[in-house]
N, C-alpha and C positions, 0 to 999 in steps of 0.2 A: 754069728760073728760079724758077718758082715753087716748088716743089722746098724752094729752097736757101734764101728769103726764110723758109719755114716753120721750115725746120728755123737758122735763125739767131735768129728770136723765140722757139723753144723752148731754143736754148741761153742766148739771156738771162733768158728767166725762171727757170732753172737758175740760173743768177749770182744773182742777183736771190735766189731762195730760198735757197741758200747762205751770201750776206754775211747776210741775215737773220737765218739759224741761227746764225751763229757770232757775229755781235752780241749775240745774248742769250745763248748760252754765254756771254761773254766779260763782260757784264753781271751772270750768275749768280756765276763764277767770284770778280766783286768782292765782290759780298752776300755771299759765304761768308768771304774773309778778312777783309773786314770785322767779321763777327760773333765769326769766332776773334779778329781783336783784340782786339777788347773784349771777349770770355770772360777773354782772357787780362788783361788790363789788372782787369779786377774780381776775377780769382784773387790777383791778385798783392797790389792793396788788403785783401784778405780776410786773408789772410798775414799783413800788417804789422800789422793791429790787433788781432789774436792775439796774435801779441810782443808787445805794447807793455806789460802787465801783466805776463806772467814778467820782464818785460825792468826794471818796477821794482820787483818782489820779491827778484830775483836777485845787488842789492851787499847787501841785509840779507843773505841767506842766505849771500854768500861774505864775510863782511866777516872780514878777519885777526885769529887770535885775539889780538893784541895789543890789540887795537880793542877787542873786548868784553869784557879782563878790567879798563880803565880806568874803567868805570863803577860797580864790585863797588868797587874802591878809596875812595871815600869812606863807602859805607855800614859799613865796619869802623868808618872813624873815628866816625862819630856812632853806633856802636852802646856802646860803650865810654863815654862819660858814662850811659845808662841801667841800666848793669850795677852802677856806685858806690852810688846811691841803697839798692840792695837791705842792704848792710852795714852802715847808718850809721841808728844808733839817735837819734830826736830822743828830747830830754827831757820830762814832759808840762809843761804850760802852767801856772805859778801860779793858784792860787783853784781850781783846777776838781777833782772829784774824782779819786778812785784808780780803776785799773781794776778791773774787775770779775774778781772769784775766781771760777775752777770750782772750782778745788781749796781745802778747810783744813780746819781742827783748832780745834773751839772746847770751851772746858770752863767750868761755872759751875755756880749756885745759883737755883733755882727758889722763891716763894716765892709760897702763892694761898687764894684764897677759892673753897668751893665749896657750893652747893646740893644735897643729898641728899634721894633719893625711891627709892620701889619701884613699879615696874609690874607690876599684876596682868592677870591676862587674865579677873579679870571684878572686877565692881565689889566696893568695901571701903572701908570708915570710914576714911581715912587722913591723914597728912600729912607734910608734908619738913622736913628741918633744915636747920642751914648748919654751916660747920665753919670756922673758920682757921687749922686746923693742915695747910695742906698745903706741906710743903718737903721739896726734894731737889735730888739733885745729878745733871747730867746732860753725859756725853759728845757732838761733834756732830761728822762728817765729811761735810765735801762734796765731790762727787765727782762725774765725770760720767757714770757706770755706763758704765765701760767703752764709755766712748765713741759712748754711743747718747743719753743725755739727756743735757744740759751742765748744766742747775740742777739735780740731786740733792744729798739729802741723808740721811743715817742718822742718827738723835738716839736714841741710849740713856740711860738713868738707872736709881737705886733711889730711891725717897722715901718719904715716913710721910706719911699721910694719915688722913681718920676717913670713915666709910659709915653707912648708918643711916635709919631713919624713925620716924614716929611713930604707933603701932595707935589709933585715939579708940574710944571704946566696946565694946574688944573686936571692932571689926572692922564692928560693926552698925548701919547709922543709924537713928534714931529717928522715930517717926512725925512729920510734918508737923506733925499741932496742940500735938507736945508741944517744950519750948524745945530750941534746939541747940547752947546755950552749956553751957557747966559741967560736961560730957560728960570721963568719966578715960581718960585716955590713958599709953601705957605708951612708952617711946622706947627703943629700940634704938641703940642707938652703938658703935661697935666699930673700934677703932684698926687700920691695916691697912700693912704694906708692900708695897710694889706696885713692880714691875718694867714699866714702859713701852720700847716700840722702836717707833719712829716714823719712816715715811717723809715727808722734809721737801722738798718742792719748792718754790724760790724764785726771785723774778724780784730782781734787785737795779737800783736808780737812784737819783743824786746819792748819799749817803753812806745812803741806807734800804734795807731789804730786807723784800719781802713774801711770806707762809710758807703754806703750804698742809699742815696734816699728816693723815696718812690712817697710821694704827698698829695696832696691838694690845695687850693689857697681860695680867700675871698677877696675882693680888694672893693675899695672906691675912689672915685676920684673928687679930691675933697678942693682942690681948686687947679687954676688954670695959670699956666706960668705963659705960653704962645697959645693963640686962636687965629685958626681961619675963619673962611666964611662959612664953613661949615660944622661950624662948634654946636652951632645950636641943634643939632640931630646924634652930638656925641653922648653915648650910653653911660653914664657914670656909673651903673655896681657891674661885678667881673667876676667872674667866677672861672678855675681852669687847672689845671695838674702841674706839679713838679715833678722832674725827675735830674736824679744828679748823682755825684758823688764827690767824696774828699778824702786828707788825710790829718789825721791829728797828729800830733807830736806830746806826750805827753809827762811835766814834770810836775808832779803831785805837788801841791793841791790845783797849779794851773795844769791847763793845756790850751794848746794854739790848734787852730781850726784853718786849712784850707779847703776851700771849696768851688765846684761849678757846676750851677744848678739852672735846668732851664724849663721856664716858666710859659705854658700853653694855653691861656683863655677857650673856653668853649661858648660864652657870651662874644654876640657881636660887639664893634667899636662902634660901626656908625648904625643908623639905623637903616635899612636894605634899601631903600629909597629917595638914598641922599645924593647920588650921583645923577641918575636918571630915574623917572617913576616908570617908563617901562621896561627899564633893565633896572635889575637887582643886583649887587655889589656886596657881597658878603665878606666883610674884612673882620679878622682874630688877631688879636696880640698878644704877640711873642716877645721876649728878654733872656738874654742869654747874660748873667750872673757870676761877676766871679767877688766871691767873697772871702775876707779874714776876719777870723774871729778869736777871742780870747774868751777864753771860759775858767771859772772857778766851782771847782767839786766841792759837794756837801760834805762827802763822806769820811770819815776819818781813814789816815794812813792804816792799811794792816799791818801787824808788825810784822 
């Protein structure tokens, strides 16, 4: 009897520890579908909000090409009023000036006063003249050098001119205490033809143009108006630079020309050994130039 009481309290706690086990198996088994739910339920969430941006890029990118060639359509038509403009010349505006030339052709007559001297390279009794015979006639193209400056210009001419100074005492100054008036001077004058080529750069505004010239010149001296004693060692051809500027005043087809342009020999006047043979005397002549001039253009008026 006792026996059998033993072994029935050992088969219930058997029971007993069994339902226990499989209670919590069966407790575990929930925790785990439980948790794949909800993996699964958050994979699925994860998923959708991934689409959701291809999903509203994706009617742009599929949209029917008839779709996207209707919005090209109107930009033909409004490109087409801006393509007119380019053909359709306005006329300019009453009172105001004409355009400005790169290009023309001017011809006229120069007419000037000029100041004459010699530069020695070392000191001498001297002095300068004036002259008002300087006229000539002078060609002018403007141009834009081939397309690298827009205001050029090339100014050629041939004119008569006179050159010259004046020797006082032989060359020698006198002492301080004695007087320094009444001193004989000899004057050299000498009529010259001269060939000028003159680079002319201008700016042009309202109906004026402002000139810059930067040239060179030849000359000779083709006769003798005043001789000293020492004419017979004077160099007759000359060669020497311009430089200057002026301003035009311009009313189509003329224009009026002021100018001041000064002229620099690099050929000697005398020859080096006309004052003394062992001293050498190196004299250049210079003229300082004021010119007016009237010009007539080639070109026709633009309208």
């Amino acid at each position: 009897m006792k026996y059998i009481k033993e072994h029935i309290i050992t088969a219930s706690a058997r029971t007993a520890t069994a339902a226990h086990t499989a209670a919590a198996a069966l407790r575990t088994t929930a925790a785990l579908r439980a948790a794949a739910l909800l993996a699964a339920l958050l994979i699925s969430a994860g998923s959708l909000t991934a689409q959701q941006p291809a999903e509203q890029h994706q009617p742009a990118e599929q949209q029917p090409p008839h779709q996207q060639e209707q919005p090209a359509q109107p930009q033909s038509t409004l490109q087409q009023p801006a393509e007119q403009p380019a053909s359709v010349e306005l006329p300019p505006l009453e009172g105001k000036p004409a355009a400005k030339r790169l290009s023309g052709h001017l011809i006229g007559v120069k007419y000037g006063f000029a100041n004459c001297n010699l530069s020695f390279d070392k000191k001498i009794n001297q002095k300068g003249i004036t002259s008002g015979k300087e006229i000539g006639i002078f060609y002018t193209y403007y141009h834009s050098l081939w397309n690298t400056m827009p205001y050029f210009g090339l100014s050629v001419g041939v004119q008569m001119a006179e050159s010259g100074f004046k020797l006082v005492n032989d060359g020698y100054f006198p002492p301080e205490d004695q007087p320094q008036d009444n001193l004989p001077e000899e004057e050299y004058r000498y009529r010259i033809i001269q060939i000028p080529v003159i680079s002319q750069f201008r700016v042009e505004f309202w109906r004026m143009r402002a000139m810059l010239n930067l040239g060179c010149y030849g000359s000779y001296k083709i006769s003798a108006v005043k001789e000293g004693q020492y004419s017979q060692n004077v160099n007759k051809p000359e060669v020497g630079v311009i430089g200057g500027g002026g301003l035009a005043f311009i009313f189509h087809p003329f224009e009026l020309h002021l100018e001041a342009n000064y002229h620099y020999a690099f050929s000697l006047y005398f020859k080096p050994d006309t004052f003394s043979e062992r001293v050498w005397y190196l004299g250049h002549n210079s003229r300082l130039v004021f010119n007016v001039g009237l010009f007539f253009s080639l070109d026709k008026k633009k309208k």
